[in-house]
Every structure is written in structure tokens, then in C-alpha cells.
N, C-alpha and C positions, 0 to 999 in steps of 0.2 A: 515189628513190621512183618508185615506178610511177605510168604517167599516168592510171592509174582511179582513183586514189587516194581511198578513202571516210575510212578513219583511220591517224591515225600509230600506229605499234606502242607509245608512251606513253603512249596512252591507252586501252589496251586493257587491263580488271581481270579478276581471276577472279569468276564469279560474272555479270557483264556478260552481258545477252542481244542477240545480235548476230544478222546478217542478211548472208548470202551470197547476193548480187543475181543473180546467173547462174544457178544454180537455182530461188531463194526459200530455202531450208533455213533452218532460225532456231534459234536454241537458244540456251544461256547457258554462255559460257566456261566449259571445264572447268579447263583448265591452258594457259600461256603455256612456249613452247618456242621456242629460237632454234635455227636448222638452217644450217649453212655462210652465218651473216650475214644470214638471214632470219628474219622473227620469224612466227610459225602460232600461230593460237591453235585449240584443240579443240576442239568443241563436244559436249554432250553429248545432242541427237538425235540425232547420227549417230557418234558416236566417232573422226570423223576429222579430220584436220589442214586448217585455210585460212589461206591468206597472211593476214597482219593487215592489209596493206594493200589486202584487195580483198572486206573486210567491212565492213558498216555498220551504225551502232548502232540497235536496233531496238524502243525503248522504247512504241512506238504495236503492237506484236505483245502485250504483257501485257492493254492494255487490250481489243486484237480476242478475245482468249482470255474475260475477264472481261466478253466484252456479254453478248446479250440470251440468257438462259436461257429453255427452253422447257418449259412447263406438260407433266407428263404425259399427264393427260387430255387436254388439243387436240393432243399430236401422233398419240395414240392415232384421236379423231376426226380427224384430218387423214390419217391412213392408212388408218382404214376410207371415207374416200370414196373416197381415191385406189383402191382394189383396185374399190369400187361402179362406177367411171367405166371402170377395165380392163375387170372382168365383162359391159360394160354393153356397149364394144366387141368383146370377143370373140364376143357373142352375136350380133351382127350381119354377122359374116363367115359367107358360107353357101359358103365350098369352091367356088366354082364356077370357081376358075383352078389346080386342083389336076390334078394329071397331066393335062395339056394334050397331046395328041401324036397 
């Protein structure tokens, strides 16, 4: 087994959402596949193959998916101040380091 080792290919199901540490990528097993003695499991964010033994299981990612929802209206008001706060600095740049030379 490899010495990063997060899980044994045993324990890895279809359906399982898993967590590829070296990028972050995360997703839930699509299919388990053995390749010249090695076991990859699929995942289905990205459609490609990782070693089974160099993913980890990633059951705290459903619940970061399922926190805190955001009201439409306050993010609606949270974006018209953000543009009030731009507008508010663009107005106060008066071009005076514009073509310099």
C-alpha cells in the first residue's frame, strides 16, 4: 500500500463521496475499477479515475453543501451596497496619474 494512504480499496462503495486531498476535488463514487492491480475509483465531478488509496472519505463535504442558505433579498441588498461602495470609489478617482509623460 502506498504511504499516503487515506483508505483501503475495501472500503471504498459506489455511491461513497470521497475527497482527493491533492487537489480538493470531491464527488461520489461513480464505479470502482481495478487497473493492472490497482484499484481507482471514479468520481463523478470530474469523470476521471483516482487511486483508491490516495482518496479520503469526505462525509463533512454533504453537510459544507447543506449549511447556511442565503435569503434572496439580503443578498440582493448585500450587492446593491457592494456596487454603492464601488460607485462611491470610482467617483473619487479624478485621473490625475493618467498619461503621465
Amino acid at each position: 500500500m502506498h504511504p499516503l494512504s487515506f483508505m483501503d480499496a475495501a472500503e471504498i462503495v459506489v455511491g461513497m463521496t470521497v475527497r482527493y486531498p491533492r487537489t480538493g476535488t470531491a464527488g461520489k463514487v461513480e464505479r470502482i475499477e481495478v487497473i493492472e492491480g490497482e484499484t481507482f475509483a471514479e468520481l463523478d465531478s470530474t469523470g476521471l479515475l483516482y487511486r483508491a488509496d490516495l482518496i479520503e472519505p469526505a462525509a463533512s463535504l454533504e453537510a459544507r453543501r447543506t449549511g447556511k442558505k442565503e435569503n434572496l433579498d439580503d443578498r440582493l441588498k448585500r450587492e446593491k451596497a457592494f456596487e454603492k461602495d464601488l460607485d462611491d470609489a470610482w467617483s473619487k478617482i479624478d485621473g490625475a496619474c493618467e498619461g503621465g509623460g
